[in-house]
C-alpha positions as a LaTeX table, in Angstrom:
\begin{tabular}{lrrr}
\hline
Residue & $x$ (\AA) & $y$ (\AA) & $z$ (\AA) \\
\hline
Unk1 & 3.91 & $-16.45$ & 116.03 \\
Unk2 & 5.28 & $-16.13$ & 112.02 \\
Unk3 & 3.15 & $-17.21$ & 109.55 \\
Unk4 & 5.70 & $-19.44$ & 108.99 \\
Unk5 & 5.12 & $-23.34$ & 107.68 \\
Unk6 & 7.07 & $-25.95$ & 110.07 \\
Unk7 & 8.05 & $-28.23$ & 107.93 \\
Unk8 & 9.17 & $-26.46$ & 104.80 \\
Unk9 & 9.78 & $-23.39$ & 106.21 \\
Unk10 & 7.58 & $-20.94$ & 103.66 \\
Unk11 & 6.70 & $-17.78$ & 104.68 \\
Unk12 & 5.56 & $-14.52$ & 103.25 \\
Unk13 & 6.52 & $-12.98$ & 100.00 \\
Unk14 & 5.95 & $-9.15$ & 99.20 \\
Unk15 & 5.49 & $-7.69$ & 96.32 \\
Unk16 & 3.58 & $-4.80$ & 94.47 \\
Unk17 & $-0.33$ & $-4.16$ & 94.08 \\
Unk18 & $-0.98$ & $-2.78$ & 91.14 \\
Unk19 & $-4.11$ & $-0.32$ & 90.42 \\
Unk20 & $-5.92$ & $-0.30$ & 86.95 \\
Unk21 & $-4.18$ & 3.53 & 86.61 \\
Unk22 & $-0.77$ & 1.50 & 87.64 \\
Unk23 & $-0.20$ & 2.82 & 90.84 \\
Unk24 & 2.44 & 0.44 & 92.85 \\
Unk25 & 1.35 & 0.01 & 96.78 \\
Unk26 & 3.36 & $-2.86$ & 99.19 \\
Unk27 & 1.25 & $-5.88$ & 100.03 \\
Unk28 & 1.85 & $-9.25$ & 101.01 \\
Unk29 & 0.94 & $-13.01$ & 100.12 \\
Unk30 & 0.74 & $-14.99$ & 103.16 \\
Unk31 & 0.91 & $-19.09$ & 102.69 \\
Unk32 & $-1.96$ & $-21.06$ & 103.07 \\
Unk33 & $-1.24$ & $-22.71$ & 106.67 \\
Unk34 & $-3.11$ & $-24.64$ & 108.63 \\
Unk35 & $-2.74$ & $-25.51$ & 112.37 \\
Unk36 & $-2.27$ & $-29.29$ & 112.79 \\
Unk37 & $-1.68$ & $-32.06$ & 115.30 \\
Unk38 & 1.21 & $-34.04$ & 114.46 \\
Unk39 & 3.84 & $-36.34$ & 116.81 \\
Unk40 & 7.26 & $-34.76$ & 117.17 \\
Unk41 & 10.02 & $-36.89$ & 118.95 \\
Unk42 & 6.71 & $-39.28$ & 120.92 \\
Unk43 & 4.57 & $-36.14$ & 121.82 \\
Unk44 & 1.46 & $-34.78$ & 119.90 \\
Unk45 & 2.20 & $-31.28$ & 119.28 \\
Unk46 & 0.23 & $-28.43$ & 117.32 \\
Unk47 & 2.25 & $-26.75$ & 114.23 \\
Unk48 & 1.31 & $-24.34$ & 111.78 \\
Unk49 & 1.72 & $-26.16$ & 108.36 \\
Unk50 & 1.44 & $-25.53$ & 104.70 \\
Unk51 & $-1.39$ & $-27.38$ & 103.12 \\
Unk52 & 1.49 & $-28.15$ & 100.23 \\
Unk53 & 3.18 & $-30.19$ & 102.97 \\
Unk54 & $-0.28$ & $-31.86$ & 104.28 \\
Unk55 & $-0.83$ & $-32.46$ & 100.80 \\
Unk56 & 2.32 & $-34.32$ & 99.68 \\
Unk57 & 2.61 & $-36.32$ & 103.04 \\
Unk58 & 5.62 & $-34.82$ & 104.61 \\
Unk59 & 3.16 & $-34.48$ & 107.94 \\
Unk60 & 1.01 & $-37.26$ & 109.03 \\
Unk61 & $-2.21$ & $-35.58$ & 111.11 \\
Unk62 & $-3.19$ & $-37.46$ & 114.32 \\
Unk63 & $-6.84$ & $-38.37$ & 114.12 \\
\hline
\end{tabular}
């Protein structure tokens, strides 16, 4: 499964790490998801979501 948000569809970004004698290595910033309940189309399904999306209300968690 991508670490891939549902809803907004936000994924990974690469970039560079950089060492204090400014060496450049590959590395990767994942987004913060979360796995969560929600009702799709009548059903309760599980989806990986960003917590930007849980935060702004564009998911509704079942309790």
């Amino acid at each position: 499964m991508a670490r891939v948000c549902a809803v907004c569809g936000k994924g990974m970004h690469a970039g560079n790490k950089v060492s204090h004698s400014n060496r450049k290595t590959r590395r990767t910033w994942a987004p913060n998801l979360q796995s969560a309940r929600v009702m799709i189309d009548g059903s309760p399904r599980t989806i990986r979501v960003c917590t930007r999306c849980l935060r702004s209300g564009k998911v509704q968690r079942l309790v």
